[in-house]
Backbone as JSON, one array per atom type, in Angstrom:
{
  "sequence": "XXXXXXXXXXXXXXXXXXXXXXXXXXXXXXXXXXXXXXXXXXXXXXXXXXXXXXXXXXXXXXXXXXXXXXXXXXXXXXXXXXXXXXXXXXXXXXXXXXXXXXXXXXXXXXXXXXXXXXXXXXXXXXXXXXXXXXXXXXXXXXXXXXXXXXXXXXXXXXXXXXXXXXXXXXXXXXXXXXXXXXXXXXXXXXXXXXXXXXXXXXXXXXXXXXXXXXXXXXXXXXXXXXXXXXXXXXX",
  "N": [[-129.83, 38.12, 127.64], [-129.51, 41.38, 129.27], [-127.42, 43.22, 130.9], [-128.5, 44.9, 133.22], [-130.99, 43.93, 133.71], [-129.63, 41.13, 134.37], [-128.33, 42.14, 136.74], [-130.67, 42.64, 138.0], [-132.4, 40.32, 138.85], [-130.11, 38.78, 140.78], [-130.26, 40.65, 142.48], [-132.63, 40.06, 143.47], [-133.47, 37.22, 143.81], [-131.16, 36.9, 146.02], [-132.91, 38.63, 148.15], [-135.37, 37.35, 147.94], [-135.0, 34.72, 148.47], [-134.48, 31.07, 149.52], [-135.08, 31.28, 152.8], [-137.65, 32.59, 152.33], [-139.84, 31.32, 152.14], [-140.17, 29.54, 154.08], [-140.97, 28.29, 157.66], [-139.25, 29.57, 159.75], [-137.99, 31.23, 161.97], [-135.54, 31.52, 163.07], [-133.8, 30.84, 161.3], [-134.15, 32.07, 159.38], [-133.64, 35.05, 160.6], [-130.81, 34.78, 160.79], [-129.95, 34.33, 158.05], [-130.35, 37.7, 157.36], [-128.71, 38.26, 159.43], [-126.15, 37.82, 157.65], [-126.9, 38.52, 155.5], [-127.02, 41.71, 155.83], [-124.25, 43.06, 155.11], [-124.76, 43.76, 152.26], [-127.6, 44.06, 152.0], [-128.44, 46.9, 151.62], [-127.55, 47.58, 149.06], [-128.73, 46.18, 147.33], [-131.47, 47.08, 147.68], [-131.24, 49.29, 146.45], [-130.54, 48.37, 143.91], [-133.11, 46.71, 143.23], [-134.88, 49.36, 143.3], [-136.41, 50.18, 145.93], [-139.19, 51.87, 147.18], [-140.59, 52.0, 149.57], [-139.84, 53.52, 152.16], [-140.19, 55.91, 151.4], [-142.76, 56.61, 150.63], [-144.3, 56.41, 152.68], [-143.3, 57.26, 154.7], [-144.38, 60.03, 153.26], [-146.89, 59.74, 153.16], [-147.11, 59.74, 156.34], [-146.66, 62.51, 156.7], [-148.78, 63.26, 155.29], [-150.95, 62.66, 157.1], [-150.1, 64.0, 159.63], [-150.74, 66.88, 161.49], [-148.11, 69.35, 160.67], [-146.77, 70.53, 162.61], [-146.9, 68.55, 164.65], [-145.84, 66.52, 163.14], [-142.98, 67.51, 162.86], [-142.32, 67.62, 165.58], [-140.18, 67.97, 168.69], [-140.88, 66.16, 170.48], [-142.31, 63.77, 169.77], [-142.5, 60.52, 169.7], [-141.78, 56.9, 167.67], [-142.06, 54.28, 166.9], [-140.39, 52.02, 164.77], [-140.94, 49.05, 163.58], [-138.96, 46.26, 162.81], [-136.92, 47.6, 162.33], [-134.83, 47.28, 160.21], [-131.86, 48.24, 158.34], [-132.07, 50.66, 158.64], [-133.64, 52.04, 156.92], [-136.12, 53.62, 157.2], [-135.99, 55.31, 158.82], [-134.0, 56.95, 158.22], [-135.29, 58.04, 156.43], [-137.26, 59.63, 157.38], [-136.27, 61.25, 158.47], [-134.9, 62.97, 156.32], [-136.85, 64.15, 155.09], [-138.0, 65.8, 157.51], [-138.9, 65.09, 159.88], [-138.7, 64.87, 163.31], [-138.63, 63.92, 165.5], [-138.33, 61.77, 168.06], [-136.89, 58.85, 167.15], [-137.23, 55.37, 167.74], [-135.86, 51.5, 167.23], [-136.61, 48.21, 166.46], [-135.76, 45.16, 166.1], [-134.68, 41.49, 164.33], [-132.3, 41.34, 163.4], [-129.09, 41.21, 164.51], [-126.86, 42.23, 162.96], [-127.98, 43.85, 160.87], [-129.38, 46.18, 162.54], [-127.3, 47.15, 163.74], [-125.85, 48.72, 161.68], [-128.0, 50.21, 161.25], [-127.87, 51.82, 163.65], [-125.24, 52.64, 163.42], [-125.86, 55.24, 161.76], [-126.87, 56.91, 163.2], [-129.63, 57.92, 163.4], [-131.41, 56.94, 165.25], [-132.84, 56.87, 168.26], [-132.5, 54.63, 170.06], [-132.17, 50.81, 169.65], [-133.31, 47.78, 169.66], [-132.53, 44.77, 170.18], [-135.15, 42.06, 169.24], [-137.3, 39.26, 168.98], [-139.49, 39.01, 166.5], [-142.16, 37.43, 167.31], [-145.37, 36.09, 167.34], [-145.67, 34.71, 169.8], [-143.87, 36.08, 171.65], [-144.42, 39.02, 173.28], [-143.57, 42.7, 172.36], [-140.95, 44.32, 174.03], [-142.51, 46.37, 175.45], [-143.9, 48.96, 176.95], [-147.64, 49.19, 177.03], [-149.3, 51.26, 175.13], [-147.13, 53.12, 174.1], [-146.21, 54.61, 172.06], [-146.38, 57.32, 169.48], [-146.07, 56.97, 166.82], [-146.56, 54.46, 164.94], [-144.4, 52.3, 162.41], [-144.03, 49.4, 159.73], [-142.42, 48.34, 157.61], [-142.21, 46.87, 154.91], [-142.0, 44.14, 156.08], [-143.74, 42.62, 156.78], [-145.07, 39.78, 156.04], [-145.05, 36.31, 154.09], [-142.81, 33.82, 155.68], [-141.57, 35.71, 157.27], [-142.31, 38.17, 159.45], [-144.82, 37.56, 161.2], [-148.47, 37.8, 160.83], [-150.01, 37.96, 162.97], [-148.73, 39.66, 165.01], [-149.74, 42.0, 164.25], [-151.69, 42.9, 166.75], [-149.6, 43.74, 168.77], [-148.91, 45.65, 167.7], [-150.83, 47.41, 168.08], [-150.88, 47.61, 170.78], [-148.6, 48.95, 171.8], [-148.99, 50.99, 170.78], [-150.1, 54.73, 171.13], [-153.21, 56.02, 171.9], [-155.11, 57.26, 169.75], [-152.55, 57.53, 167.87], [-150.82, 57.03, 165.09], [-150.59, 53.89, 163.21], [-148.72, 52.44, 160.53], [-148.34, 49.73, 158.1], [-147.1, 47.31, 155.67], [-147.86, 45.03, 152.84], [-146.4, 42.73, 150.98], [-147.85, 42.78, 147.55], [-148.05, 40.37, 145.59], [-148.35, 37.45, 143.57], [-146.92, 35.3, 145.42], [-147.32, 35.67, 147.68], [-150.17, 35.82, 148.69], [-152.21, 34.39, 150.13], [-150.81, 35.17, 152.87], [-152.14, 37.31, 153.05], [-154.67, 36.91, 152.81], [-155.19, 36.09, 155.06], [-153.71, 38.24, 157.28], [-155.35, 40.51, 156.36], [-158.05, 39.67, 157.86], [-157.55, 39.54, 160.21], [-156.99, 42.36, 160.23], [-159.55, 43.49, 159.76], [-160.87, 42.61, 161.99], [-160.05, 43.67, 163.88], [-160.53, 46.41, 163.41], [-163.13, 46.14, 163.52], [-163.37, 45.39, 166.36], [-163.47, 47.65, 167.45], [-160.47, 48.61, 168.0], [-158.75, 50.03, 166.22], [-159.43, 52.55, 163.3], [-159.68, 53.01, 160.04], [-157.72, 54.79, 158.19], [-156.58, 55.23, 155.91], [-156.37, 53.19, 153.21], [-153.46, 51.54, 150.19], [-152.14, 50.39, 147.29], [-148.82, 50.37, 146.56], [-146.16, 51.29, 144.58], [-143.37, 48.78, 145.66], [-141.0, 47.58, 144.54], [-138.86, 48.08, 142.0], [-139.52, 46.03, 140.0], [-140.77, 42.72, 139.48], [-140.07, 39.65, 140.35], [-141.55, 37.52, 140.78], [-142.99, 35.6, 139.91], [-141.01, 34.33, 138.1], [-137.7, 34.29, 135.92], [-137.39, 37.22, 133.93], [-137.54, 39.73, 131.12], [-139.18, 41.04, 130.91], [-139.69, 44.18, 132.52], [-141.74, 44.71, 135.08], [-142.69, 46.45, 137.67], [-143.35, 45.44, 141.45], [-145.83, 45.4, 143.95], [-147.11, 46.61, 146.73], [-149.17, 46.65, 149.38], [-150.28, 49.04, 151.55], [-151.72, 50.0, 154.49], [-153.03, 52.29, 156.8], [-153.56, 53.26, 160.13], [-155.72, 54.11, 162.72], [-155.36, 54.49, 166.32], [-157.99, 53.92, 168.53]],
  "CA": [[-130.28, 38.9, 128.79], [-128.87, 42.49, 129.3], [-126.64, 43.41, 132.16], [-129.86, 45.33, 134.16], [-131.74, 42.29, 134.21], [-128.84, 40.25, 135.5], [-128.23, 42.3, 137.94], [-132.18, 42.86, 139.17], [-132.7, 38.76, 139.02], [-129.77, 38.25, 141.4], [-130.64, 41.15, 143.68], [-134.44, 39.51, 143.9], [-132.65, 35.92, 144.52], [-131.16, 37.5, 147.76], [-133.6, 39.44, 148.66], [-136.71, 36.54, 148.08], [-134.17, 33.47, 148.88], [-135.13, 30.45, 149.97], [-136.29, 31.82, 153.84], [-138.78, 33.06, 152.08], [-140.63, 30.2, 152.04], [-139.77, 28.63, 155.32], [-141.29, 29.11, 158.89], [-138.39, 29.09, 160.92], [-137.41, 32.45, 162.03], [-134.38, 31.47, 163.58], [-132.62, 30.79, 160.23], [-134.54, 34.22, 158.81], [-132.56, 36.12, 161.05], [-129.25, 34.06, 160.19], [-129.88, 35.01, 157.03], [-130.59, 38.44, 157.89], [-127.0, 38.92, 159.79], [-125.7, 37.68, 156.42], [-127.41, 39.36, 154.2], [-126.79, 43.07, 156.07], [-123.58, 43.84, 154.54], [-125.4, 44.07, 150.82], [-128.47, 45.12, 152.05], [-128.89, 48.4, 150.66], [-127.11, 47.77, 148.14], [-129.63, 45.24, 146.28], [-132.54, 47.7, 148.06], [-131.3, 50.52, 145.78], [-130.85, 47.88, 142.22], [-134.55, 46.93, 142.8], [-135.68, 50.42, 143.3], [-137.09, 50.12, 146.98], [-139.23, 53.04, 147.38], [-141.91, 52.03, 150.44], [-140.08, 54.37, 152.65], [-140.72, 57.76, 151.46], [-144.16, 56.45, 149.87], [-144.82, 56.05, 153.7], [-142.92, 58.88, 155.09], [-144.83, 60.72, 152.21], [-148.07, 59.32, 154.03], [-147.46, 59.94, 157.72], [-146.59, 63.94, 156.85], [-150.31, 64.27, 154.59], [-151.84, 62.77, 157.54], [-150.06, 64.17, 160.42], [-150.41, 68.05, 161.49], [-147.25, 69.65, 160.46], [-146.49, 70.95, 163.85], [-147.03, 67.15, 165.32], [-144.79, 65.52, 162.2], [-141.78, 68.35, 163.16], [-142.29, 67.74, 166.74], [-139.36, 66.69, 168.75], [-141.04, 64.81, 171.6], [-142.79, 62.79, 169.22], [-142.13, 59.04, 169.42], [-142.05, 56.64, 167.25], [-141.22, 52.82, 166.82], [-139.97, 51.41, 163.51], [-140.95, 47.54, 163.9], [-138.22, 45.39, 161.66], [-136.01, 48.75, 161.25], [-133.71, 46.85, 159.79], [-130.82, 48.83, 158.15], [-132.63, 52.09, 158.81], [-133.97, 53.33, 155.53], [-137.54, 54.3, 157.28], [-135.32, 56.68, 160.0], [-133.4, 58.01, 157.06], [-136.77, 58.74, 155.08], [-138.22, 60.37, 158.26], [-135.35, 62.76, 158.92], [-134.46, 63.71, 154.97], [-138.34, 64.75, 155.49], [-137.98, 67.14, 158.26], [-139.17, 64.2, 161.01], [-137.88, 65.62, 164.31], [-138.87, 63.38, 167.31], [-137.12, 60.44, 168.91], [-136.82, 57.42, 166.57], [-136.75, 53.73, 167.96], [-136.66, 50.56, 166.34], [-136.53, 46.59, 167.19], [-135.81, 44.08, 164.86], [-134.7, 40.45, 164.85], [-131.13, 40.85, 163.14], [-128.11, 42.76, 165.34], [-126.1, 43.02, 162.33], [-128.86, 44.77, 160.53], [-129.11, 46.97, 163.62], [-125.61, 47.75, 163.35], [-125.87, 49.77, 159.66], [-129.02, 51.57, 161.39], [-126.75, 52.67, 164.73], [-124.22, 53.69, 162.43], [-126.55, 55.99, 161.19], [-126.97, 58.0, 164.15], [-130.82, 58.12, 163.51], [-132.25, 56.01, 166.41], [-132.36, 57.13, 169.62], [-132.23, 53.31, 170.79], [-132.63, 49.83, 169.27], [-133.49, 46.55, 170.43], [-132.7, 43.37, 168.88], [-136.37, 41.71, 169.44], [-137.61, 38.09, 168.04], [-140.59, 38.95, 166.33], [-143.01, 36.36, 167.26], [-146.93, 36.01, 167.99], [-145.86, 34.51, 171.52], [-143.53, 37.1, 172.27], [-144.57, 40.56, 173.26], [-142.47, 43.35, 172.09], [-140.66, 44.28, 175.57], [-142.32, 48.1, 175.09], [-144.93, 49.31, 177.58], [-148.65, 49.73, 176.78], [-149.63, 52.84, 174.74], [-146.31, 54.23, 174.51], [-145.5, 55.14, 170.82], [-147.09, 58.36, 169.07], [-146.42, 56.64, 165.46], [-145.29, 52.91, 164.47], [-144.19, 51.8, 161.33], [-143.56, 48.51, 159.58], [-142.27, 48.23, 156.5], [-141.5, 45.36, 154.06], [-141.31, 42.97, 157.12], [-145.12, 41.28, 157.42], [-144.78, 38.39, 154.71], [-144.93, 34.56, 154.53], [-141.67, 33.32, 156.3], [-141.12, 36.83, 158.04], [-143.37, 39.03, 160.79], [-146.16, 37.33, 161.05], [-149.68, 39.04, 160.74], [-150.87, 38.12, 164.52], [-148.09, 41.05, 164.96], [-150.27, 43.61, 164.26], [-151.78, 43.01, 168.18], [-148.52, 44.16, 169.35], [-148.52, 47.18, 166.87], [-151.99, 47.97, 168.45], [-151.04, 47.69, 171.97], [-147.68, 50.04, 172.28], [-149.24, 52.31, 169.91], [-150.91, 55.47, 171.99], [-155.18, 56.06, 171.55], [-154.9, 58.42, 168.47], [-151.48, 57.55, 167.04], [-151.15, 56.42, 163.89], [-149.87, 52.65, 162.65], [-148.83, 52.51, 159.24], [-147.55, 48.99, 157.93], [-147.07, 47.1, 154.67], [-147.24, 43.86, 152.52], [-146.18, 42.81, 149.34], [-148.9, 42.08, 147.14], [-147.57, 39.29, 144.44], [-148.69, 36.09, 143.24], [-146.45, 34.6, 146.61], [-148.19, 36.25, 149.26], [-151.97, 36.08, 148.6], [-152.61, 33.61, 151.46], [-150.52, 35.46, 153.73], [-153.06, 38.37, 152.65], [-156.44, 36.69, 153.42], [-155.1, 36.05, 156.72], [-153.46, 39.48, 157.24], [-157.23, 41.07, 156.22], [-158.99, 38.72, 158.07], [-157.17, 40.38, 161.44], [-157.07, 44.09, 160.41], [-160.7, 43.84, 159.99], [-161.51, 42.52, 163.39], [-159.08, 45.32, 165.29], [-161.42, 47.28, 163.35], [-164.5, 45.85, 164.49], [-164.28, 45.5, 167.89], [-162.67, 48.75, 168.32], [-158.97, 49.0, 168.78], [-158.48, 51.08, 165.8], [-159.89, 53.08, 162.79], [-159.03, 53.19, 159.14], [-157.13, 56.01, 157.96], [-155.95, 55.3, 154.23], [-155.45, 51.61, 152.61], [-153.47, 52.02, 149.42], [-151.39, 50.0, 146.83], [-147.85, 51.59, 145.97], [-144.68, 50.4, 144.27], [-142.58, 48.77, 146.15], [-139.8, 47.95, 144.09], [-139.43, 48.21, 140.19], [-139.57, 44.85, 139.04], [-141.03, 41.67, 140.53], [-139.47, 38.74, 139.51], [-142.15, 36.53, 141.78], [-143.1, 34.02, 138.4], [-139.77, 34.04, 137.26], [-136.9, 35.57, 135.62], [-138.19, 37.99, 132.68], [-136.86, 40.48, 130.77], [-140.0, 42.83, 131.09], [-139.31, 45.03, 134.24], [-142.84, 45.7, 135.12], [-142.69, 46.71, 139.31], [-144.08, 44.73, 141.93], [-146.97, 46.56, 144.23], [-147.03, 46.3, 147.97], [-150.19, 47.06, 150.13], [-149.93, 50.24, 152.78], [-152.84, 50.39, 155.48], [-152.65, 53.45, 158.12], [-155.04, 52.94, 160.53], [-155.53, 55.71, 163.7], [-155.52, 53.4, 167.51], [-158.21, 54.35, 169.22]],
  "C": [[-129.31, 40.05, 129.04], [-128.67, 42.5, 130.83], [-127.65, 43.72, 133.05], [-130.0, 44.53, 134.53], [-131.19, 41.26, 134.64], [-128.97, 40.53, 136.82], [-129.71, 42.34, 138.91], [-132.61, 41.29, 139.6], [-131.12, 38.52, 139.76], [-129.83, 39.08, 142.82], [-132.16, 40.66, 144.34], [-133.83, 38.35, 144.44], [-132.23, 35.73, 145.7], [-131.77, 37.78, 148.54], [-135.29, 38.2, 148.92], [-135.29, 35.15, 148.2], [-135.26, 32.37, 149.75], [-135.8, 30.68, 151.91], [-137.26, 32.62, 153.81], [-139.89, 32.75, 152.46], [-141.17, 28.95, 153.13], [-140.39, 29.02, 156.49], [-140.79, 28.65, 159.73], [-137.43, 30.32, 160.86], [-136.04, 32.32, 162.79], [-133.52, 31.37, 162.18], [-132.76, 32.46, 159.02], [-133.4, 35.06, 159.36], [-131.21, 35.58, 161.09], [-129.33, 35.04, 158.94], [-129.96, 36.65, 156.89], [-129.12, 39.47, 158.55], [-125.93, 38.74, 158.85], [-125.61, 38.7, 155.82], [-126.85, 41.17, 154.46], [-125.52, 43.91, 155.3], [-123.93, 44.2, 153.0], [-126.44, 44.46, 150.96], [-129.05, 46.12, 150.91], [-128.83, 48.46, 149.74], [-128.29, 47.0, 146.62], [-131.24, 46.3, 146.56], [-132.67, 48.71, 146.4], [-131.27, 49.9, 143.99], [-132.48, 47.63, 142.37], [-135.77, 48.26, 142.79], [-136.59, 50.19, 144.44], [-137.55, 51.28, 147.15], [-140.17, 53.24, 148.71], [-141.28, 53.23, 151.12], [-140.37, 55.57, 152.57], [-142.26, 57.46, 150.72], [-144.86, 56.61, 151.75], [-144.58, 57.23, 154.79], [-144.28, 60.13, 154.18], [-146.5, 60.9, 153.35], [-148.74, 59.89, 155.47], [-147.53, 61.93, 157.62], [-147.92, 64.19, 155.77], [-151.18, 64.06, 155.84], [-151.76, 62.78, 159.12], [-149.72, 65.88, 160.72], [-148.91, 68.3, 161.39], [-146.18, 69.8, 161.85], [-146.42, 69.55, 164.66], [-145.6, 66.41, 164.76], [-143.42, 66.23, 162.8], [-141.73, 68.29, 164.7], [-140.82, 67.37, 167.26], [-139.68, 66.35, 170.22], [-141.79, 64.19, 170.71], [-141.92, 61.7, 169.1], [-142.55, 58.11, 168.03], [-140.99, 55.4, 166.91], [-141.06, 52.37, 165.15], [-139.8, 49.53, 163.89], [-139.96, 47.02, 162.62], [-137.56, 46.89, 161.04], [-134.65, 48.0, 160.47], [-132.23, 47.86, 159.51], [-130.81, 50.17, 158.61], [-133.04, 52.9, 157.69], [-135.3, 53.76, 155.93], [-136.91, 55.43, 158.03], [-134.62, 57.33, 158.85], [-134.28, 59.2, 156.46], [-137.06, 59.69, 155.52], [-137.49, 61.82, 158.07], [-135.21, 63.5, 157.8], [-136.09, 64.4, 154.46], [-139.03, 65.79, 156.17], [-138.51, 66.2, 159.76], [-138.18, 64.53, 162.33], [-137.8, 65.26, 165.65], [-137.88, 61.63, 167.31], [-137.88, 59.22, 167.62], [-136.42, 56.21, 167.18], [-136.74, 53.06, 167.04], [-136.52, 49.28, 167.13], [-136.55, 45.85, 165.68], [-134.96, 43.12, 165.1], [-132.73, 40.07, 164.6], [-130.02, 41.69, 163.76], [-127.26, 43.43, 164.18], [-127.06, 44.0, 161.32], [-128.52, 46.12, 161.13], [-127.38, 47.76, 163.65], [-125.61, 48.59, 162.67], [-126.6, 50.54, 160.43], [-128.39, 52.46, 162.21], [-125.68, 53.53, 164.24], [-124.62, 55.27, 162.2], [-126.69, 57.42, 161.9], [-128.19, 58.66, 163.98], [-131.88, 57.9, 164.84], [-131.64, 56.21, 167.73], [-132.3, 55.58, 170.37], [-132.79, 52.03, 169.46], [-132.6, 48.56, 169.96], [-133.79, 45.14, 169.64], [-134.02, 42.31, 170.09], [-136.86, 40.54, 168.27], [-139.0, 38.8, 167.91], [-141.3, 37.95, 166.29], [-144.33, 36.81, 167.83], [-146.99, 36.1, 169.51], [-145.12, 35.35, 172.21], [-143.26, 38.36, 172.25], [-143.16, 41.47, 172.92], [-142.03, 43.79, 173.63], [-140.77, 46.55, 175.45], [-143.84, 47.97, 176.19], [-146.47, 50.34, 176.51], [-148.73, 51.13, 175.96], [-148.17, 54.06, 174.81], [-145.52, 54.8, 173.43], [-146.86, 56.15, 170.09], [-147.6, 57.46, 167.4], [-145.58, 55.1, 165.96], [-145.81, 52.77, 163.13], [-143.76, 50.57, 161.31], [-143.42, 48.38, 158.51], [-141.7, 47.25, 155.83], [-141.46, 44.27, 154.84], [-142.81, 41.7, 156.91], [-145.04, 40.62, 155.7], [-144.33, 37.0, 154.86], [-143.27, 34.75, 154.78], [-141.18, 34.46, 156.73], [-141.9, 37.25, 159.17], [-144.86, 38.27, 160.44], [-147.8, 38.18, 161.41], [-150.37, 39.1, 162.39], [-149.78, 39.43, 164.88], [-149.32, 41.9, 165.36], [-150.95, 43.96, 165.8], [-151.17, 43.85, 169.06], [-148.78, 45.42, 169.21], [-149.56, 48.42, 167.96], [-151.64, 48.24, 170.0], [-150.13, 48.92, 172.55], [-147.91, 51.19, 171.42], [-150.61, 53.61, 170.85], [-152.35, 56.06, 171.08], [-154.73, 57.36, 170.85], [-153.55, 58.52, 167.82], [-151.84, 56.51, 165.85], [-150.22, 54.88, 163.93], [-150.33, 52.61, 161.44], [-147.87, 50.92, 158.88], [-148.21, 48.69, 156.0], [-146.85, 45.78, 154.43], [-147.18, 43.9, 150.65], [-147.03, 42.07, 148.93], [-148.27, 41.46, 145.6], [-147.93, 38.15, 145.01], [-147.94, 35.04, 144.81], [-147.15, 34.78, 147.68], [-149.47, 36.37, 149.64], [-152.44, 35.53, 149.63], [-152.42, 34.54, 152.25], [-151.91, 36.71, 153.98], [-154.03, 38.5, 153.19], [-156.03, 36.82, 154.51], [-154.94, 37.29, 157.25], [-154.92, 40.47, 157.83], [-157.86, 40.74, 157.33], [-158.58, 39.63, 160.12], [-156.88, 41.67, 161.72], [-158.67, 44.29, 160.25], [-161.51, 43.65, 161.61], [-160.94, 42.97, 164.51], [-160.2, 46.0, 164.94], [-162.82, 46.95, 163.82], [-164.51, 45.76, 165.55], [-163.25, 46.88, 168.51], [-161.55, 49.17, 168.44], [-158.43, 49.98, 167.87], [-159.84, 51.51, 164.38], [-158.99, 53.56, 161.04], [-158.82, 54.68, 158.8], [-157.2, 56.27, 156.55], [-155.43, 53.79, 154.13], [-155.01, 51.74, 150.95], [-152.6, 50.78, 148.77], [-150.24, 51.55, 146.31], [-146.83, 50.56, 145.19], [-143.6, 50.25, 145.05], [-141.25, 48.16, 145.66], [-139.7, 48.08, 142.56], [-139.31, 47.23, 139.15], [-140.04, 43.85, 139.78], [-141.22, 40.45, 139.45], [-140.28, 37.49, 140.42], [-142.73, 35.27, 140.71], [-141.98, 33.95, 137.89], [-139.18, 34.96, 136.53], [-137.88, 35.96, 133.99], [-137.2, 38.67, 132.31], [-137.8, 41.67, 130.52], [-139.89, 43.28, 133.13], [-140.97, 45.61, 134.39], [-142.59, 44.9, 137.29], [-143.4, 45.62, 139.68], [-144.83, 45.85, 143.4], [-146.54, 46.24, 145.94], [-148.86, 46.79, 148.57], [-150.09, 48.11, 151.36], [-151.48, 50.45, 153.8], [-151.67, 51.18, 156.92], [-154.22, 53.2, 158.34], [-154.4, 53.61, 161.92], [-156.17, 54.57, 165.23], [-156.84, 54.53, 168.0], [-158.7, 54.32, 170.87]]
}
């Protein structure tokens, strides 16, 4: 096995670890205040690219003059380290960045950053609301977070509720052989926002989200693993 492929099969190991598998978000975000000081660092061996695939996204399908705004809001659900506020700004993104997410030391790396006009360490759960008033984000993002033993898909409720009538929500899951359940379910509740109204599809797309997916086991062919991207417009 060549050095690469060591190193991409122990940055996946970290990165898919056993709270993968588990539904007990209290030890997620243990792991989580762990994991933050390597972070990035395993982000950038698997070739993480959702955020500018997503950044990429919100500036085809937000007037120019809107995307460069700077009263535009916009929540980053599960900003973890901050690589979606990075994406935004090295983009030309010009309005107030929040985020919320479940780990402080995460949060920490993003503050560093001096991207985020505020953050808020926030348990993501079904039963408890994000602590954000009604209709009060222009854009939200979620990236990499909705996946078995992470953000769960009743989420997207939330997404729908602090997101303002004509802003966009853009989130993401990883589509591999692990996550197919989580999937149907997922589906099964972005179709019935869309049916009774609360929002309106925009763009549902597969992209690469990192450049190898070691989800059957270790290999020595590097072929990527895909993610799923739905933008969908509140209305």
């Amino acid at each position: 096995m060549d050095v690469d492929c060591q190193e991409y099969i122990t940055s996946w190991n970290r990165m898919y670890n056993e709270h993968v598998t588990v539904d007990d978000a209290c030890a997620v975000v243990t792991n989580y205040d762990e994991y933050a000081k390597i972070y990035e660092r395993d982000c950038s061996t698997l070739k993480f690219s959702l955020p500018n695939a997503v950044t990429q996204l919100l500036k085809e399908n937000m007037p120019k003059s809107v995307f460069e705004s700077e009263t535009v809001a916009l929540l980053d659900v599960a900003a973890g380290t901050g690589l979606m506020g990075e994406s935004l700004r090295r983009a030309g993104f010009n309005g107030f960045i929040d985020g919320v997410d479940g780990s402080q030391e995460m949060m920490n790396k993003a503050q560093a950053k001096c991207i985020y006009r505020k953050l808020n360490k926030v348990f993501l759960a079904p039963d408890t609301p994000m602590p954000v008033p009604n209709e009060h984000y222009d854009v939200l993002t979620c990236i990499a977070a909705l996946s078995q033993g992470h953000v769960k898909p009743e989420l997207l409720t939330e997404f729908a509720r602090v997101t303002k009538s004509g802003g966009l929500i853009v989130f993401t899951v990883r589509n591999n052989l692990t996550n197919q359940k989580y999937i149907e379910t997922l589906n099964s509740i972005v179709q019935y926002l869309e049916g009774d109204g609360t929002w309106e599809k925009v763009k549902c797309f597969s992209t690469e989200q990192y450049g190898i997916d070691l989800a059957s086991g270790p290999s020595q062919k590097k072929s990527p693993m895909y993610s799923l991207v739905y933008c969908y417009r509140k209305l």
